[in-house]
N, C-alpha and C positions, 0 to 999 in steps of 0.2 A: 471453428469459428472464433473470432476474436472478441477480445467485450469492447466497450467503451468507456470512457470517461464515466459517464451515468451509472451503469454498469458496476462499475469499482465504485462509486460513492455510495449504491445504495446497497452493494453488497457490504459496504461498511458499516451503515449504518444498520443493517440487519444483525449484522456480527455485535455490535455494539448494544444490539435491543431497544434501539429508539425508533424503528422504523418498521411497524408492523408488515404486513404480508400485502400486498394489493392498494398499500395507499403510499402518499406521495409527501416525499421532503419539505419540510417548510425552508423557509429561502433562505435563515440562516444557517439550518443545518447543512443545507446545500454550499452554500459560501464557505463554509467552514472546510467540511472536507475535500469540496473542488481546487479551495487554495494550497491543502497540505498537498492533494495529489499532483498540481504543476510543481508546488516546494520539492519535492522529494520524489518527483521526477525526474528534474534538474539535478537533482544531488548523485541520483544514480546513473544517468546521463555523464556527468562529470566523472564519476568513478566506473566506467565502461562498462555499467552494466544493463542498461536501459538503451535498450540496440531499436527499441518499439517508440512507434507515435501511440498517446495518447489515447488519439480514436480508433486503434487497434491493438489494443493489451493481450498479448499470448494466453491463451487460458492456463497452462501450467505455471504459470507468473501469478495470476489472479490469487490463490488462497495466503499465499506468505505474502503481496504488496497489500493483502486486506488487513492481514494481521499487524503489520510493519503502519501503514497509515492509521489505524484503528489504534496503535499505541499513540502515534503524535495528536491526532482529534481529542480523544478519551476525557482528557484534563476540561477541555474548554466544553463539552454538549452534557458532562455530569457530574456528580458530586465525588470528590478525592475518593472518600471508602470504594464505590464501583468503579472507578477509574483505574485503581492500579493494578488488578494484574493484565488490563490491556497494557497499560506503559512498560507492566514486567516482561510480556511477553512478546514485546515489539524486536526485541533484537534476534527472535527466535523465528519471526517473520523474515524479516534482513537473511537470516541464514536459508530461509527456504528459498529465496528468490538468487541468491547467489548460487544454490543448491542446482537451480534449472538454466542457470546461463552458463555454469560451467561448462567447458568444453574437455569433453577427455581425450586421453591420449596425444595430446597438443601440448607442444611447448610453449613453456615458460619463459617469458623475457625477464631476467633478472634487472631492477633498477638499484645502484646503489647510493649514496647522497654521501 
């Protein structure tokens, strides 16, 4: 089954610890990460690796684009000292989502400039 949009923010925001168990987003927390996840959806769209709409995120996508969004949010929902090892560990997200789109045994187009 595929998550959603909602889905990916509030498992954000679970990851992040501002969003206890059973209760609901306030509307800036929601704005905040709703925007970074179309931002950086887009971005990975752009770099061919977001092959998914929105309203259907792959669940093997889900734990690294939490970790990956959860570094870009972090700054702006909490204080710098708890913020940074989500920012530290933002690119380690990135690796996990590149990790599940890879395709193996598939060649490579080489680009050079």
């Amino acid at each position: 089954m595929a998550a959603t949009k909602a889905d990916l923010r509030n498992a954000v925001l679970r990851y992040l610890s501002v969003l206890p168990e059973g209760q609901s987003a306030s509307a800036h927390q929601a704005d905040v990460v709703e925007l970074a996840i179309d931002r950086e959806h887009e971005w990975l769209e752009a770099e061919g690796l977001a092959y998914w709409e929105t309203s259907a995120i792959p669940d093997g996508v889900v734990p690294g684009l939490r970790e990956y969004i959860a570094g870009s949010v972090a700054p702006e929902l909490m204080e710098p000292q708890r913020a940074m090892p989500y920012v530290a560990n933002r690119e380690a997200g990135l690796s996990r989502v590149r990790r599940f789109c890879a395709k193996p045994n598939q060649s490579v187009r080489a680009v050079y400039f």
